[in-house]
N, C-alpha and C positions, 0 to 999 in steps of 0.2 A: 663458709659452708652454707648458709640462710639465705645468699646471692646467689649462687647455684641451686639452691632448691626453688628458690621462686622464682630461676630462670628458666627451668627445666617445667614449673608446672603453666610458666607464660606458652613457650615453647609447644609442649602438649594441647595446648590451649584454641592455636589458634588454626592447627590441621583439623582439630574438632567443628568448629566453626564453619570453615572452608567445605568442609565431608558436608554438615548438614544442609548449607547454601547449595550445595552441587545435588542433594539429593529431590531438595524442594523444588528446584530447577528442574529437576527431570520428571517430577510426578506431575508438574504444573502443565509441563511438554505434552508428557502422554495422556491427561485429559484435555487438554484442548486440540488434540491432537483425534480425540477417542468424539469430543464434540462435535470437530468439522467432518469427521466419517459419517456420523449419524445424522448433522445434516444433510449430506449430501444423496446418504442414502431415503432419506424421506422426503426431496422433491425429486429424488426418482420412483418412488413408491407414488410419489400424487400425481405421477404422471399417467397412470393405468388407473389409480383408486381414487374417489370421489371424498373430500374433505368429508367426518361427518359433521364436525362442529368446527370453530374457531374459536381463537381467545375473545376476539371482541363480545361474540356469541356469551361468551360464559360471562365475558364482565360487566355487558349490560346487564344480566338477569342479575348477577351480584347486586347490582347498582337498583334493580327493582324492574326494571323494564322486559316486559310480559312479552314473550315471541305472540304476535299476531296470526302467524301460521305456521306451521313446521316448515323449517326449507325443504324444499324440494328442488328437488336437483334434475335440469330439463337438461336435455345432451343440446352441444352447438346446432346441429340441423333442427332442434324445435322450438328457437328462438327466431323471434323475428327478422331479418336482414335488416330492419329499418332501426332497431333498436342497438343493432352493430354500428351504424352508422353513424347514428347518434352520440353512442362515448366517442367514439373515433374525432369526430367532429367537436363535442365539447370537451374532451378530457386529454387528447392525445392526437393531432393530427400527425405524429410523423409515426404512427405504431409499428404501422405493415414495414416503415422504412430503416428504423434504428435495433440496435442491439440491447435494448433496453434502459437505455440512458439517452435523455434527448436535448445531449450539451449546448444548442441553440439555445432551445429553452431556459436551461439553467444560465446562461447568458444574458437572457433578456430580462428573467427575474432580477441579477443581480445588478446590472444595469440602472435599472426602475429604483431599487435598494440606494444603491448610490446618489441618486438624485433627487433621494428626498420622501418616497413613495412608498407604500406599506409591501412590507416582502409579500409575495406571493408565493403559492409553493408550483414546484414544478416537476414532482412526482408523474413519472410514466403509467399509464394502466400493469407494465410489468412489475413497475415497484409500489401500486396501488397492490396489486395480486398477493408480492409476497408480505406487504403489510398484514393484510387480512388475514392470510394463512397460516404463517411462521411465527405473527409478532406480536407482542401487545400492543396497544393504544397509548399513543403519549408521544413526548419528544422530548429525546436523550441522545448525545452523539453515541453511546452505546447502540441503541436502538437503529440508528442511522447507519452505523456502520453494517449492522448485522443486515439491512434490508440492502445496501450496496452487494451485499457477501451472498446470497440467495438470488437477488436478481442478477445475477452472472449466471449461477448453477442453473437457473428455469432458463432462462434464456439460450443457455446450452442443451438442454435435456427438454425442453416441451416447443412444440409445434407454436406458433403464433396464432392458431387456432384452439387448440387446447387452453394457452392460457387466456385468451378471449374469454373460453366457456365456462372456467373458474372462476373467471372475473364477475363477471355474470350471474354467477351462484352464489356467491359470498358476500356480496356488496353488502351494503346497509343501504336500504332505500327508505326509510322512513322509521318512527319509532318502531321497536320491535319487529320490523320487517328486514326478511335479510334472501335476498336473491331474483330474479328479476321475474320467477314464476309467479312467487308471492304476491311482490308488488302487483305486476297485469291483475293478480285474481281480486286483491285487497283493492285498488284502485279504478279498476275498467272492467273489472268480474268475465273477464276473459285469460283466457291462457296466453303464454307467451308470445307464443307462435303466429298469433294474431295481433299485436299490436300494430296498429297502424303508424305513421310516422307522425305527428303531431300529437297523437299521445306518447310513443317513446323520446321525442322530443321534450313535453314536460315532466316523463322521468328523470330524463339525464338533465335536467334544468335544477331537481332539490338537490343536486352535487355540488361543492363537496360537503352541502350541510342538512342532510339528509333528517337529522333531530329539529331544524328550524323550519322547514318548507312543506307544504301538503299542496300534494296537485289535486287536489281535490277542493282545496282554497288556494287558487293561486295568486299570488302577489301581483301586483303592475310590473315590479322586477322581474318576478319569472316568466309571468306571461312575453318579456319583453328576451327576455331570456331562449325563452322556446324559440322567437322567430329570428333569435339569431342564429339558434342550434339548427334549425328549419335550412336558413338561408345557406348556411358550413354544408349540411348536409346533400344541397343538392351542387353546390362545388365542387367537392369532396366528389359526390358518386356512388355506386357500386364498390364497399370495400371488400375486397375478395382476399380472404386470407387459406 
């Protein structure tokens, strides 16, 4: 009798079990599910609306570091052509050409890796974009993953000119400085629009370390930097996106 009862309450025991597993399964589903809608729906939302802030934004100030200017946000026509050139040239030479992954590159990085060589990163300006936008700061294959998972969506959903112009607005170019208006006004006290190419060449030179380099002191490195960026630049061309 006491073998049949505690076989009956095994029994009960493990349909219960099974119910709970299938139900935390399904809630798990429908918020990650409820996740990827909502991001998908807000880099279609920034494809029309202008970020007003970003995480980095808020984590520098956490971190103590004072915005130098308010971002201002200039549209892709009032930015300089030569300052397009310039990331193009030192950040991303295949932009205009790939779908937002530029598997050469990651090639070449890992290459250099295996032979000894300090990794490099090989981050596109579109997976620079939705870092900026979407993600926080740091490195985590979490992190990693979710900027693969966005840089698919934007590069589905926004023009190669669009994300150019958010790129551009969001960046960090120096302490407290975040977008490329800022920067011209903070460093050359001119608008964007006007930058000439050897100053937008020693902007795109404090990349990717925009906390360690001031073009306004520029290093031997940078200075040597610019005329590489210079020299890309006029190979490179007219980048027309």
């Amino acid at each position: 009798m006491k073998a049949a009862l505690k076989r009956k309450k095994k029994s009960k025991g493990k349909p219960e079990k099974k119910l709970a597993v299938i139900i935390i399964i399904r809630w798990m589903g429908i918020v990650l599910l409820a996740a990827m809608l909502v991001s998908i729906v807000t880099v279609v939302a920034f494809r029309y609306i202008n970020p007003p802030v970003t995480p980095l934004i808020i984590s520098r100030s956490i971190d103590g570091i004072k915005n130098r200017g308010k971002m201002t946000w200039v549209s892709y026509e009032n930015i300089s052509q030569h300052m397009v050139n310039a990331v193009v040239a030192s950040e991303d030479n295949r932009f205009v050409e790939h779908r937002g992954f530029d598997f050469a590159e990651v090639r070449k990085a890992y290459e250099q890796h295996r032979k000894g060589r300090r990794l490099r990163g090989a981050s596109t300006i579109t997976q620079q974009t939705c870092k900026n936008v979407f993600l926080w700061d740091g490195r985590s294959y979490i992190r990693k993953g979710l900027e693969v998972w966005f840089t698919v969506w934007v590069e589905l959903l926004w023009s190669k000119q669009r994300i150019m112009e958010v790129y551009l607005n969001v960046i960090e170019m120096g302490g407290g400085i975040y977008g490329i208006e800022v920067a011209a006004q903070a460093y050359y006290c001119k608008p964007a629009s006007r930058l000439l190419p050897e100053e937008a060449a020693m902007i795109a030179a404090i990349l990717p370390s925009p906390l360690k380099r001031d073009p306004m002191k520029p290093t031997a490195y940078m200075q040597k930097r610019q005329l590489q960026i210079l020299d890309l630049m006029n190979k490179i061309g007219m980048v027309k996106l």
